[in-house]
C-alpha angles and dihedrals in degrees: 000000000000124000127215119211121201103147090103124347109009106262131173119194133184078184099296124059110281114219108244094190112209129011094253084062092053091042088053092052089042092054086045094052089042088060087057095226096318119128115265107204113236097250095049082050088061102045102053094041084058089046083238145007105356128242132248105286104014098126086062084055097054098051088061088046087056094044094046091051093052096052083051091048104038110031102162097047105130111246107275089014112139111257109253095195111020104043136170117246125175130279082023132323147302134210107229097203116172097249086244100049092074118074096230101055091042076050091054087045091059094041088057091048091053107186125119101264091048103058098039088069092036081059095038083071107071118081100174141336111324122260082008100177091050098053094122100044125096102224091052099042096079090052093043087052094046095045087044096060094043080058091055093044087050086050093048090042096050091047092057086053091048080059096039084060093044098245096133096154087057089051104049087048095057091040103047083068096046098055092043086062098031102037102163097055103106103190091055088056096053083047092050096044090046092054099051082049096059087039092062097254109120096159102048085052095054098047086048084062093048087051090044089053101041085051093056090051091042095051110020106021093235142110130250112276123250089268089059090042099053098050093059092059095043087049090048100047081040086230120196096232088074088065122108121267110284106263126140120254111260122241104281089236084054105101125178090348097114103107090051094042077054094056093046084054095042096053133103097184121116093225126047110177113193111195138185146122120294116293087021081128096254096157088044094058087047109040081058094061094044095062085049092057102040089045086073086053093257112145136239152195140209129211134159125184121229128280104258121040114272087019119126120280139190098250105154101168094088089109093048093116086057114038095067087136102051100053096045127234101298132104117278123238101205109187113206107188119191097354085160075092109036112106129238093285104057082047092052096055098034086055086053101046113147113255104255082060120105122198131206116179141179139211153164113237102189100082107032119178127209097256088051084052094052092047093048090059092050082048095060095067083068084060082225133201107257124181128169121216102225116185117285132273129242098259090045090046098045087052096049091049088049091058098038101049093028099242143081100262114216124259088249096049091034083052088051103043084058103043089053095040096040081223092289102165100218089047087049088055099050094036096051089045081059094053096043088052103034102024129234100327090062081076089085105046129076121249121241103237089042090056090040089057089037092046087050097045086047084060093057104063125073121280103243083051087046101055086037091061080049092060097043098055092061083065087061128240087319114070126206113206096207102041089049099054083053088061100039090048093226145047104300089184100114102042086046082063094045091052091056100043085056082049094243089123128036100223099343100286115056115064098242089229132019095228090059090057091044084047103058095027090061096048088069118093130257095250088041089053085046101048087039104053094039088055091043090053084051096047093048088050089059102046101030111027095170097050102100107161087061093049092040093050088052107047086046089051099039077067084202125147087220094056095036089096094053093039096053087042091050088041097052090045094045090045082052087054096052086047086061094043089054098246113129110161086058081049090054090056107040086049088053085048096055090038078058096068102026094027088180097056110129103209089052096054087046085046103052084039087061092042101052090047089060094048092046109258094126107161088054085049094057089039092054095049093039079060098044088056096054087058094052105269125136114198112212077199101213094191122116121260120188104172110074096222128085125239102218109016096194097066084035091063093037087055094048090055102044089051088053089047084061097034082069087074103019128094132165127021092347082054096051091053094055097040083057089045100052090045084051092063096032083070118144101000119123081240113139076200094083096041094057088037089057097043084046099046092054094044091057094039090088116179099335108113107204081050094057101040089054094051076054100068087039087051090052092046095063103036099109101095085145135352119282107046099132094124093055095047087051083057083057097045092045092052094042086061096045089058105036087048093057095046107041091248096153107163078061096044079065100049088046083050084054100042094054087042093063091040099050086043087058087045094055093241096134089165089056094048090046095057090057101040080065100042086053091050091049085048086051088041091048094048110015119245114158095196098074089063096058089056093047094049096056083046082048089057091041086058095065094040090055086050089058088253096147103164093046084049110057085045095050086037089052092049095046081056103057092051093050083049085062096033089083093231097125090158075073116026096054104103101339095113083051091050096040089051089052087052091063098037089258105106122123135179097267091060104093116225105195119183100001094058090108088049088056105024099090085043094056095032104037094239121166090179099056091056090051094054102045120154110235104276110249111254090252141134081262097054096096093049096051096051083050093054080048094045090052091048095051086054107043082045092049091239101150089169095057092039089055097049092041094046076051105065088033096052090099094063086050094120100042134052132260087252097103097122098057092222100080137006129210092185134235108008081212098064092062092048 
């Protein structure tokens, strides 16, 4: 079913994204999903897609919007076929989305529930503002304010569950946040201040009321309202009605049981019954329950059945109908511990317990024999309790590490404890042991006392299961069932089905940890592992030719001479494939991994070159190119480039010649990517060569989108023939996203963010830089790429220097810098922080100022001279600002000459401001003219 996204940038997915084309299509969907499935007239359609009275033929528009939408939305409708989503309804049309299928109702939904749980997924679903794109638009205000304030009564909910369940330092850390951005909401203030109480922190509560109180008379002229009021006394006279709700402290090896110790404690049933896998944590949960219950005075009893099924247990409750006497008039609480192994008789008597009696068992549920499934059935007629232990969750591991290795882990290591461990508690703990005692790497391994239980449980099961399990753990953590009867030779079903039942696999085909995997994985032998993973890769070859990455993944692993040649050719293919998903940290690796086994092959080296780029590592990316070139290779280096000045202009030159060198016998496409490549490395030279190169580059890309995208940001690189051409390079910017937007192109959907971000900065739309500042970083956040931060932290630093924040600035301005300094773009980093601190008044001669010191040098040393000898400024995003530093210097120095020739070249900027660049900002370019 496909989804529709709205809570933050409009998205569709069926599962995966669905291309939207151009931003009037999306602002036809988004104005459909606004009316919540009523019908939207045509003409109102229209009108609001074109933010006011439409233009002449704009209903035709829209009909192509519409057909174009439906083709997106319902690919696979037969021709003439009705439209099932988006229908015509007269007067105009109406979106017939499943109520479910659209991320704000399934929101409401949460909010209504209310627990927890509930609301943590109703929250998880918001990835921005809603409706994000339409802020400024009428039809879509009233649904962006309702939707806003459901999202600050799901904050402040979720906040007072976080206190029902005695969690109050979770709660003031979320909150403090919250009020900050959202300072009049009182009720967010009593819950912020109540938390910091029942975290221990009185005083803190009671300054976050001050501050709560001085806000509202600040901003509103009024008092606290009697809530507000009436916590502060109670804080003040430490009253006991601010305490938590009475509940007794759970066991300290309980982690992350509390809603199902809740639910021990909620129930009136005779028979809970608290099943897992073994180490789930089954007896903890238990043990925690039964000191509850024994602190009222209540008694209770222990039994355990044997280790094997059918073998004696301690089970002394056999005289419970009798011994009324000796255990007092209460109820009973009878534990039961592993009774998927107790025989007919413990089930018999357990099934006849008298009624003031309450039971608890345990019991693993991985491995049920017939007799537990009998007894379940008989179980049923008592309608008991059952609640299943699942792994634990981030928050619960990372507590139990904590208390088990003496430190706060990491959220990395915290992520991959529990990925490896699936959150099984006994796994956690020795894992854990192992990481406090050996360090991080330790992460990777298997502890001893983990492999010994898995090793034993592995004995236990028949042998044709067993060799089975041998042979599936070659194929990783995810099993094929096919592939992995072609290794076996015969039909591994059933003991595909044995090996589940023993909980070695989740549903036959997923390995239930990964340290089982790694477990039994690592107990093969070398030559095993060899012979295995060469006739899986062949296997795989046979049933799935076009699945590179697994065979890939088993002729690299087979580590064979014979198998080198297919594992660097399924490498390189399957690292292509990650470049076109948009994945290029798995394309780094996969192209390593094919450089591992033809270490002279020159697209890998190209590949790896384009990967790393994308990732960051700039100055192995040049290496790499620089050494494919010297083994003959020319890159037509498809990877996205903002800032108009090389890096290395030596391998730049020797690019662009080689790339004039082809040009000389190419046409075509061919033609059109090394035209783009050659204006690529032509950047920021005064060369007509690059110009020509770009226009022609995009007239010969055709309909092939990556082709055109990338004569784009030639295109872009070379589109300062004079100063003030912000407009043209937000064209760019705006088709860039269009295209990038219907093909998935996402490290150009990024460039197209940070091209509109500097126009829009020269055009003095702040708002609309801001809006794509924060799509790019949610692009960098999504896939990671490392180097779009760097850009939006230099445009966060312009935006306090545009708010006359000097002295915010020049810090924020001074950190950007440090992270540019690592970020191996030297063609940007030399002299800019000296050049963006001039632009705010805070430079100082230990700022070094690069490239742009003859540009400053007659403002800062009074140098006629200087002003009149400047050098011809380089076509770049920074040529407006230099020729203001210049202009300011020619009128504070008198020099009407200089301040006529130099007014001259910067006429054309006259309505934006010298901010194109979106780093720094110099203000109005008609005030220095």
């Amino acid at each position: 079913m496909i989804s529709f996204g709205v809570l933050g940038p409009l998205e569709a997915r069926d599962p995966d994204p669905v291309p939207l084309k151009g931003p009037r299509h999306r602002a036809v969907l988004a104005r459909l999903l606004v009316a919540r499935g009523r019908v939207v007239p045509v003409g109102v359609l229209a009108d609001d897609v074109w933010s006011g009275t439409a233009p002449p033929g704009a209903l035709a528009a829209i009909r192509t919007f519409v057909a174009d939408l439906r083709r997106a939305l319902e690919p696979d409708r037969p021709p003439r076929a009705e439209p099932r989503l988006l229908v015509t309804a007269a007067p105009g049309y109406a979106l017939r989305a499943a109520p479910a299928s659209v991320d704000a109702v399934r929101f409401e939904h949460l909010l209504a529930v209310g627990t927890l749980e509930a609301l943590d997924e109703a929250l998880a679903l918001w990835r921005g503002p809603a409706y994000a794109e339409w802020s400024q638009q009428p039809w879509a205000r009233a649904e962006i304010d309702r939707l806003d304030e459901l999202h600050q009564l799901a904050v402040e909910r979720r906040a007072a569950a976080l206190l029902d369940r005695d969690r109050p330092a979770e709660a003031a850390s979320d909150l403090r946040a919250f009020v900050a951005a959202h300072p009049l909401r009182e009720e967010s203030w009593r819950l912020l201040a109540l938390a910091l109480y029942r975290s221990g922190r009185q005083g803190d509560a009671l300054a976050a009321l001050r501050e709560a109180r001085d806000t509202l008379v600040s901003e509103l002229g009024v008092d606290q309202g009697p809530a507000l009021r009436a916590l502060e006394r109670d804080i003040l006279a430490q009253s006991e009605s601010l305490a938590p709700p009475g509940r007794a402290e759970p066991s300290a090896r309980l982690f992350g049981r509390d809603d199902e110790l809740a639910r021990l404690r909620g129930s009136t049933a005779s028979v809970a019954l608290v099943e897992g896998e073994a180490g789930a944590g089954k007896s903890a949960l238990a043990e925690a329950f039964a000191r509850e219950w024994a602190s009222s005075g209540r008694p209770v009893r222990w039994g355990r059945a044997g280790e094997h099924e059918g073998a004696p247990g301690t089970w002394p409750w056999s005289d419970l109908r009798t011994a009324g006497d000796e255990l007092g008039p209460g109820p009973v609480l009878l534990v039961a511990e592993d009774v998927h192994r107790a025989d007919k008789d413990v089930w018999d008597v357990l099934a006849a317990l008298p009624g003031r009696v309450r039971l608890l068992a345990t019991a693993r549920d991985t491995d049920p024999g017939p007799q537990y499934v009998a007894f379940l059935a008989r179980l049923a007629r008592a309608e008991p309790l059952r609640i299943r232990l699942g792994g634990l969750d981030e928050r619960a591991t990372a507590g139990l590490a904590r208390e088990v290795g003496g430190r706060e882990l990491e959220a990395w290591e915290v992520h991959l404890l529990r990925e490896r461990t699936g959150g099984n508690p006994f796994f956690v703990r020795e894992l854990a042991r192992l990481l406090a005692a050996e360090g991080p790497a330790a992460l990777r391994t298997v502890p001893p006392g983990v492999r010994d239980v898995i090793r034993h449980r592995l004995a236990q099961l028949p042998e044709p299961a067993r060799d089975v399990l041998l042979r599936a753990s070659v194929l990783g953590r995810d099993v094929d069932p096919e592939l992995l009867a072609a290794l076996a030779g015969t039909d591994v079903l059933d003991a595909l089905e044995e090996a589940t039942r023993a909980g070695f696999l989740a549903d036959g085909t997923r390995f239930a940890h990964v340290l089982v995997r790694d477990t039994i994985y690592g107990d093969l032998s070398q030559p095993r592992r060899a012979a295995w993973h060469k006739a899986a890769g062949e296997a795989a070859e046979a049933l799935s030719p076009g699945d590179v990455d697994v065979m890939a993944y088993h002729f690299t692993a087979s580590a064979l001479r014979t198998t080198a040649p297919k594992a660097a050719r399924y490498s390189a293919a399957a690292a292509a494939r990650a470049e076109r998903r948009n994945n290029p940290h798995e394309a780094a690796r996969l192209w390593r991994q094919s450089l591992a086994h033809a270490p002279d092959d020159v697209d890998s080296l190209l590949g790896l070159s384009r990967a790393l780029a994308v990732i960051g590592h700039l100055a192995e990316s040049r290496r790499l190119r620089a050494a494919a070139m010297s083994r003959g290779g020319l890159d037509t280096f498809a990877v996205p480039a903002i800032w108009p000045r090389n890096d290395d202009e030596h391998l730049s030159a020797a690019i662009a010649a080689a790339a004039t060198q082809a040009l000389r016998h190419a046409s075509g496409q061919a033609r059109s990517r090394l035209l783009s490549t050659l204006a690529m490395e032509l950047r920021g030279a005064r060369d007509a060569r690059g110009i020509e190169a770009a226009k022609e580059a995009y007239a010969l890309a055709g309909a092939d989108p990556a082709l055109r995208a990338l004569a784009l940001n030639a295109r872009f690189l070379h589109s300062f023939p004079a100063p003030g051409q912000a407009p043209a390079r937000m064209a760019i910017a705006e088709e860039l996203l269009d295209l990038s937007s219907a093909h998935d192109l996402v490290t150009f959907a990024v460039l197209g963010h940070l091209i509109a971000l500097q126009s829009a900065c020269a055009l003095d739309d702040l708002a609309r830089a801001d809006s794509h500042a924060a799509a790019a970083d949610a692009l960098s956040a999504r896939y990671g790429l490392p180097v779009v931060p760097v850009f939006t932290a230099w445009y966060a630093a312009l935006r306090l220097a545009a708010a006359g924040a000097a002295d915010e600035a020049e810090r924020a301005y001074r950190a950007a810098d440090a992270v540019l300094a690592k970020s191996q773009m030297p063609g940007m980093h030399e002299g800019l922080l000296g050049l963006a601190l001039l632009s705010i008044d805070r430079w100082t001669p230990s700022d070094d100022l690069g490239p742009y010191e003859p540009w400053a040098r007659p403002l800062l040393h009074r140098d006629r001279q200087a002003l009149r000898d400047l050098p011809p400024s380089p076509h770049d995003l920074l040529w407006e600002a230099r020729l203001c530093l210049a202009l300011r210097a020619a009128r504070e120095l008198g020099d009407t000459t200089s301040h006529a020739r130099l007014s001259a070249q910067l006429r054309p900027a006259a309505g934006e401001h010298a901010a194109g660049s979106g780093v720094l900002t110099l203000g109005r370019v008609a005030d220095y003219l």
